[in-house]
C-alpha positions as CSV (number, residue, x, y, z in Angstrom):
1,X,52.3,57.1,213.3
2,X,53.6,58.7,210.3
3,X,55.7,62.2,210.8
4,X,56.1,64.2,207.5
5,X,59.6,65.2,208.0
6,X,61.3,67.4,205.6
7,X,64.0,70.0,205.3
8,X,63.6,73.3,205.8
9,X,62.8,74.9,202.3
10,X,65.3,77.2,200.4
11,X,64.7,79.9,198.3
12,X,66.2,80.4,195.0
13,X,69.5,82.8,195.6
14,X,67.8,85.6,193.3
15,X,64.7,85.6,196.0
16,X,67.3,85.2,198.8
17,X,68.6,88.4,197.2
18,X,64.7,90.0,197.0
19,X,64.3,89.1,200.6
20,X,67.2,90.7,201.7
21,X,66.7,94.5,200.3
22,X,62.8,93.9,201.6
23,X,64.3,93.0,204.9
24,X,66.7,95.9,204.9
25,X,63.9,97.9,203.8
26,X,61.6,97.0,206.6
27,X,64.4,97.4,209.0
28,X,64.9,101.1,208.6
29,X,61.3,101.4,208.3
30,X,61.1,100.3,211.7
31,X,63.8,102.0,213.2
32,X,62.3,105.2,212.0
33,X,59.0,104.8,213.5
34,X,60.4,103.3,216.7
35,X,61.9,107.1,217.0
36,X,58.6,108.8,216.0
37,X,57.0,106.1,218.6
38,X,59.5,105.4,221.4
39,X,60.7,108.4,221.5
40,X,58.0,110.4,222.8
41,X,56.5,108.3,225.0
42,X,59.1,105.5,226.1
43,X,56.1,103.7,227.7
44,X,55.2,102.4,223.5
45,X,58.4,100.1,224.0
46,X,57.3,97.2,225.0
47,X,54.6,96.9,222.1
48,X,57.0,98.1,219.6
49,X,60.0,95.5,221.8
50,X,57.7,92.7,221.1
51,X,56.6,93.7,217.3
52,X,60.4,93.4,216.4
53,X,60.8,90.3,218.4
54,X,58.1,89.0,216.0
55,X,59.6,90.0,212.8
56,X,62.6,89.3,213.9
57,X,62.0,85.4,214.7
58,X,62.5,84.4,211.5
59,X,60.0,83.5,208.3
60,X,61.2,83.5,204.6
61,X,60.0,87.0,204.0
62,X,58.0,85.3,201.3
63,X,55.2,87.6,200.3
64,X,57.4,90.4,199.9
65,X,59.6,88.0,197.2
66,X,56.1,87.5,196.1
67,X,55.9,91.5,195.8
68,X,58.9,91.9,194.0
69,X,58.3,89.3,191.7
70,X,55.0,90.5,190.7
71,X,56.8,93.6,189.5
72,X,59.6,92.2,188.1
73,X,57.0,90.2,186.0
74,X,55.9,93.4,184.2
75,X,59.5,93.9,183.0
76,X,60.0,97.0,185.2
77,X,63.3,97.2,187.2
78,X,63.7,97.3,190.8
79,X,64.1,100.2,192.8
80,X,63.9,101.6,196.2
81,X,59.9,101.9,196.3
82,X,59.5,98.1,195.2
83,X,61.4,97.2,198.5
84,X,59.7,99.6,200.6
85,X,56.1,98.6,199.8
86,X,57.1,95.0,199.8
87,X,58.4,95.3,203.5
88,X,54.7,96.1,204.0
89,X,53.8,93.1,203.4
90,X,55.9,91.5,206.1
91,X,54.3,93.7,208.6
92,X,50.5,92.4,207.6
93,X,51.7,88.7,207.7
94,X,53.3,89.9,211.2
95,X,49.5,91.3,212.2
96,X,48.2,87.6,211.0
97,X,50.5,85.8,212.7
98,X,49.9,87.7,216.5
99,X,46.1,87.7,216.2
100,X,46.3,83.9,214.5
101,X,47.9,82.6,217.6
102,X,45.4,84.6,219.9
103,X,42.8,83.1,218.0
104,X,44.2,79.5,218.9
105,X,46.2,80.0,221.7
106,X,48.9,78.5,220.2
107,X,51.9,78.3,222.7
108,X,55.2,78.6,219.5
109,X,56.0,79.9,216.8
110,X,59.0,79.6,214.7
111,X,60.4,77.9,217.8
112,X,59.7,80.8,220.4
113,X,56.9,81.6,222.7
114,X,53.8,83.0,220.9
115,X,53.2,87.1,221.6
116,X,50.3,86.2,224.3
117,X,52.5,84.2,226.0
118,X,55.3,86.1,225.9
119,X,53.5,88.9,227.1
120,X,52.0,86.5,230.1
121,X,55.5,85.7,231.3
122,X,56.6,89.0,231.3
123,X,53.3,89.6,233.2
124,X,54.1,87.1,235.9
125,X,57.9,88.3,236.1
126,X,56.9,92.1,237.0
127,X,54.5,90.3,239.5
128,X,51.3,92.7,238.3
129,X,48.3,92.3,239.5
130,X,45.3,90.3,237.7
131,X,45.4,87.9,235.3
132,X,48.6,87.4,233.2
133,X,46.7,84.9,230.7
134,X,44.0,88.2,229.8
135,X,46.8,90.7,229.9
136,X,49.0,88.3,227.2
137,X,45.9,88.3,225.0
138,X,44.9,91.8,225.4
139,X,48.3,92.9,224.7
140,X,49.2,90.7,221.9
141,X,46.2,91.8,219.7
142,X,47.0,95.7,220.3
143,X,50.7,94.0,219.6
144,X,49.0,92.6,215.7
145,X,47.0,96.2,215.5
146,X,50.2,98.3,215.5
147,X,51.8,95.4,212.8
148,X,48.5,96.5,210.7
149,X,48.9,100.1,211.1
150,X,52.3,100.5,210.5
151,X,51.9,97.7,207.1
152,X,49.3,100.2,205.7
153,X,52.0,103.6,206.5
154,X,54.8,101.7,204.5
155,X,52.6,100.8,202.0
156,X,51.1,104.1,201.8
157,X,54.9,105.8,202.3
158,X,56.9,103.9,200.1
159,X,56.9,106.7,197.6
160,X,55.3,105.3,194.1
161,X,53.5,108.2,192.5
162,X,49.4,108.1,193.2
163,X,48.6,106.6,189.3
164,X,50.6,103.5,190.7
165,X,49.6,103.4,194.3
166,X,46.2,103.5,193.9
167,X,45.6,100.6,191.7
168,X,48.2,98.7,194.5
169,X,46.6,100.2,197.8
170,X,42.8,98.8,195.8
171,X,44.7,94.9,195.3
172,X,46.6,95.3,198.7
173,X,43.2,96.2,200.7
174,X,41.0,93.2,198.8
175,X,44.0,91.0,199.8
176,X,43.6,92.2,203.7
177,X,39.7,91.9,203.2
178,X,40.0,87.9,202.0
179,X,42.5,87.2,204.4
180,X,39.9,88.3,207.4
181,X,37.0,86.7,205.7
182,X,39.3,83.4,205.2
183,X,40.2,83.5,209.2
184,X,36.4,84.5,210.0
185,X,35.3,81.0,208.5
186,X,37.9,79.1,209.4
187,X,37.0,80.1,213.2
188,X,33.3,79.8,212.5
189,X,33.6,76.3,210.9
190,X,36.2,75.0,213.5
191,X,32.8,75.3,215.9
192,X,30.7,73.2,213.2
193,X,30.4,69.5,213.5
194,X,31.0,68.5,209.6
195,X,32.7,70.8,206.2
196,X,32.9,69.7,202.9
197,X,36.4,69.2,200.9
198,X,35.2,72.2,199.0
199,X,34.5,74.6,202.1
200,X,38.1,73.6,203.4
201,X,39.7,74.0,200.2
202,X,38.2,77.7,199.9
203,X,38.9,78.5,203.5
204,X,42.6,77.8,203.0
205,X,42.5,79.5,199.6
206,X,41.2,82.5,201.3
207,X,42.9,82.9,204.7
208,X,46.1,82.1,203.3
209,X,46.9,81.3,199.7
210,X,45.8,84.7,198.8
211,X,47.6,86.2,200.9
212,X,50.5,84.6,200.0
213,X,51.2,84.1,196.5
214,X,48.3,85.9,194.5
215,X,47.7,89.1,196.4
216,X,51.4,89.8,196.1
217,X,52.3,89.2,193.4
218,X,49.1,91.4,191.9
219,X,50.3,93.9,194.2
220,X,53.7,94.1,192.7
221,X,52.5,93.8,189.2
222,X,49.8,96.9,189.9
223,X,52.3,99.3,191.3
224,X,54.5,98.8,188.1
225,X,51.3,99.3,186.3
226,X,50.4,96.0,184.7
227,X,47.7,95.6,182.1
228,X,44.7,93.0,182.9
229,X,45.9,90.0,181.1
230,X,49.4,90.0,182.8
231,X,47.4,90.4,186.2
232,X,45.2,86.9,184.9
233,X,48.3,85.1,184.5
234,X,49.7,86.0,187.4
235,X,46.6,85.2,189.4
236,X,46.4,81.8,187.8
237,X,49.4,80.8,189.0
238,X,49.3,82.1,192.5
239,X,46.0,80.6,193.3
240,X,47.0,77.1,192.6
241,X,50.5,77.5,194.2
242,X,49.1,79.5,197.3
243,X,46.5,76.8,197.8
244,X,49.2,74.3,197.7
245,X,51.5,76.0,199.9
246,X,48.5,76.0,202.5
247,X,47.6,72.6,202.3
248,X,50.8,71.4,202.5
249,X,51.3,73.5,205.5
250,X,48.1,71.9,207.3
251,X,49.3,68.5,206.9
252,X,52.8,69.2,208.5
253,X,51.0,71.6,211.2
254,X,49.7,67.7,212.2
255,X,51.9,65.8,210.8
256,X,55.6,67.5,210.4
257,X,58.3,67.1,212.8
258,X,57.9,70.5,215.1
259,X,62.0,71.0,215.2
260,X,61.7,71.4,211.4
261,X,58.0,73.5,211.4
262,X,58.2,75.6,214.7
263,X,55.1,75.0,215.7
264,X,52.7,72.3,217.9
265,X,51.5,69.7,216.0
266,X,48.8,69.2,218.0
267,X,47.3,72.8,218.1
268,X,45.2,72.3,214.5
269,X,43.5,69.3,216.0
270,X,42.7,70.8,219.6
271,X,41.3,74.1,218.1
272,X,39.2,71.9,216.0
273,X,40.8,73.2,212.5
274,X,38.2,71.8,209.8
275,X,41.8,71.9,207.3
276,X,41.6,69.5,203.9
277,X,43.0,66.4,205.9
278,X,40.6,66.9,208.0
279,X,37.5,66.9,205.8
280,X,38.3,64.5,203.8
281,X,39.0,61.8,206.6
282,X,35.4,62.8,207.7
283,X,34.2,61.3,204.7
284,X,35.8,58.5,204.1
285,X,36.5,57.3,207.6
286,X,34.4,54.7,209.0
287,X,31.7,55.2,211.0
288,X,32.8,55.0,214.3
289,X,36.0,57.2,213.7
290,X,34.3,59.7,211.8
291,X,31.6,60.0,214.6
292,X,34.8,60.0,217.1
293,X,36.2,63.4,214.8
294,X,32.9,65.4,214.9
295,X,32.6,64.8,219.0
296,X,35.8,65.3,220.0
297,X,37.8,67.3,217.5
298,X,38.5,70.9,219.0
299,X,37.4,69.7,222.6
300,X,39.8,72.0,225.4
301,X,39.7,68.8,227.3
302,X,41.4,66.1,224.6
303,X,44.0,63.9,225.9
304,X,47.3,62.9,224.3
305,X,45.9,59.8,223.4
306,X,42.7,61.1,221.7
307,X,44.9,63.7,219.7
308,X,47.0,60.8,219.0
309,X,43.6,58.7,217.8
310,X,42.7,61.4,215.6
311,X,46.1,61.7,213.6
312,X,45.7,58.0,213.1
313,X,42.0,58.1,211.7
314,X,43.3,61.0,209.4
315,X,45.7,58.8,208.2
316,X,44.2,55.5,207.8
317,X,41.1,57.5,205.7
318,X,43.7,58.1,202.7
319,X,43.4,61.8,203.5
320,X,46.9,62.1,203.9
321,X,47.8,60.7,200.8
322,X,44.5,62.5,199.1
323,X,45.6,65.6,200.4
324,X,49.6,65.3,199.3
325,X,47.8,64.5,195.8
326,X,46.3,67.6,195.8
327,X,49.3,69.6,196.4
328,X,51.2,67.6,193.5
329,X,48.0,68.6,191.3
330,X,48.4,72.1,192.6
331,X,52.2,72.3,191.7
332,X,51.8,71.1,188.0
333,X,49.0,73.5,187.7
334,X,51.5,76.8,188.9
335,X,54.1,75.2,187.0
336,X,51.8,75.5,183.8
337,X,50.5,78.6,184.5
338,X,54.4,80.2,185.0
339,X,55.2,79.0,181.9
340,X,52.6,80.0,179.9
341,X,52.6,83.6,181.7
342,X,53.7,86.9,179.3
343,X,56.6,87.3,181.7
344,X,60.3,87.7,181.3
345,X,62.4,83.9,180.6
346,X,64.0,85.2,184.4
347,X,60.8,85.6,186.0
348,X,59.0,82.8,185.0
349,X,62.0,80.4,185.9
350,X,62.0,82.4,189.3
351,X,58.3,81.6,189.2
352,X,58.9,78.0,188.8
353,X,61.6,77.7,191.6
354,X,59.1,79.0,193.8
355,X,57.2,76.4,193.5
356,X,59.6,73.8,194.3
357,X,60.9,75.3,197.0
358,X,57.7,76.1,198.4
359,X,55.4,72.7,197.6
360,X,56.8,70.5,195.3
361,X,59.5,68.9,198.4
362,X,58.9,65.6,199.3
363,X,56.4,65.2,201.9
């Protein structure tokens, strides 16, 4: 069976920079509210304990690069308030990531226990009563809803005057609105028996891509007050390179080595994920495997060997290959589009680095 191994991807030192004042940003952001929280009623601690454990796990801090970039794009030099309002963005992807894992009960993330079962162990160890698995759930999504309401305080705090914050609160509360629709469909299809290539490719444009790439960096651009046509260009590029980004990521969620990814490479296929790969083996499989996908695929009973069957049929249909195609095709097209873009020379070299770091690897 193949395994899609790669390196763990590294940003471009300028981003590394970006990442690091976002970071420091979010980390006094943070510390502040803990005191406003905490402080007052030290029985908050272990929600805001476990929030921080999140963040602090790891990631690439990418949408808030993504931010910074976006405003950087329009010319305008960084200050204080870019940084702020892009550690807001961390915080949402933090609220995606808790309720994401709820959603499929995945058991790791970035090599650590997931917040619901974290929460369950620390359940079990305090010896409470009822059921730890309900408490970890319950717990871990009021976990994601104080990573929501504290994303939209930064945001809201992070001092631009009102003529630039409103035009970013409008693109930062579309991006939070596509993102739920693009999780909303992805759960509703993952109980469906067939999708089309198209359906897939618009879920993972929508509950991911978006929120990756193109809602940042529009975002960014809007709270240095860009004009429509930069805000196009920008767009352009980040829905090709956020789609890529996502597909990529769906074919090493199956097929990547989990030391390098973090995560269970069998979760996708036992929640049933109808991802590209998947819909496009369902097409071109033969008969008997693709009638094998529909009846077992997302099944809370599937063995190791059926979940090894499935990766196989995936990649015997071409949908691996068809599906790393797609990402190349993707890359090009973000490459194009940076290029082309009214941006500074910097930016749009910035722009292109991104998108070798984050889908143009070998796969």
């Amino acid at each position: 069976m193949t395994t899609l191994a790669v390196e763990p991807f590294q940003l471009p030192p300028r981003c590394v920079e970006l990442a690091g004042r976002s970071e420091d940003a979010l980390r006094g952001f943070l510390e502040d509210q803990r005191t406003a929280i905490v402080g007052p009623d030290p029985g908050a601690s272990a929600a805001f304990d476990e929030l921080e454990r999140v963040v602090w796990a790891g990631g690439k801090r990418l949408r808030p690069v993504f931010c910074c970039l976006g405003y950087l794009a329009t010319g305008a030099e960084e200050d204080e308030r870019l940084f702020a309002a892009a550690a807001a963005l961390e915080l949402l992807h933090t609220f995606a990531l808790v309720h994401d894992d709820v959603m499929d009960r995945s058991p790791t993330r970035r090599g650590t226990p997931t917040t619901w079962i974290h929460l369950a162990e620390r359940h079990r160890r305090e010896g409470w009563r009822g059921d730890p698995v309900a408490y970890g759930i319950s717990a871990a999504v009021l976990v994601g809803d104080l990573a929501i309401a504290l994303a939209d305080q930064a945001f809201m705090r992070s001092g631009f005057a009102s003529d630039r914050l409103l035009p970013g609160a409008v693109r930062y509360h579309r991006m939070r609105t596509d993102m739920v629709a693009g999780q909303f469909l992805d759960v509703e299809a993952s109980q469906r028996t067939g999708i089309s290539e198209a359906a897939a490719r618009r879920i993972a444009v929508l509950k991911s891509g978006a929120y990756t790439v193109e809602g940042p960096l529009q975002i960014g651009a809007s709270l240095a007050g860009s004009a429509d046509g930069l805000l196009d260009a920008l767009s352009r590029y980040g829905t090709a390179l956020g789609e890529a980004f996502q597909l990529r990521d769906d074919l090493l969620g199956s097929f990547g080595d989990p030391s390098v990814t973090g995560k269970d490479r069998d979760s996708d296929l036992r929640e049933g994920k109808r991802t590209v790969p998947v819909a496009l083996a369902l097409a071109a499989a033969p008969e008997a495997d693709r009638r094998f996908l529909e009846e077992r695929l997302g099944h809370a009973d599937l063995s190791d060997d059926e979940v090894e069957r499935m990766r196989g049929i995936v990649e015997r249909s071409g949908a691996v290959a068809a599906t790393i195609g797609l990402v190349e095709d993707l890359s090009e097209e973000a490459r194009r589009s940076a290029a082309e873009a009214p941006v500074p020379p910097e930016v749009a070299s910035l722009l292109v680095s991104m998108v070798d770091a984050l889908a143009a690897r070998p796969m």
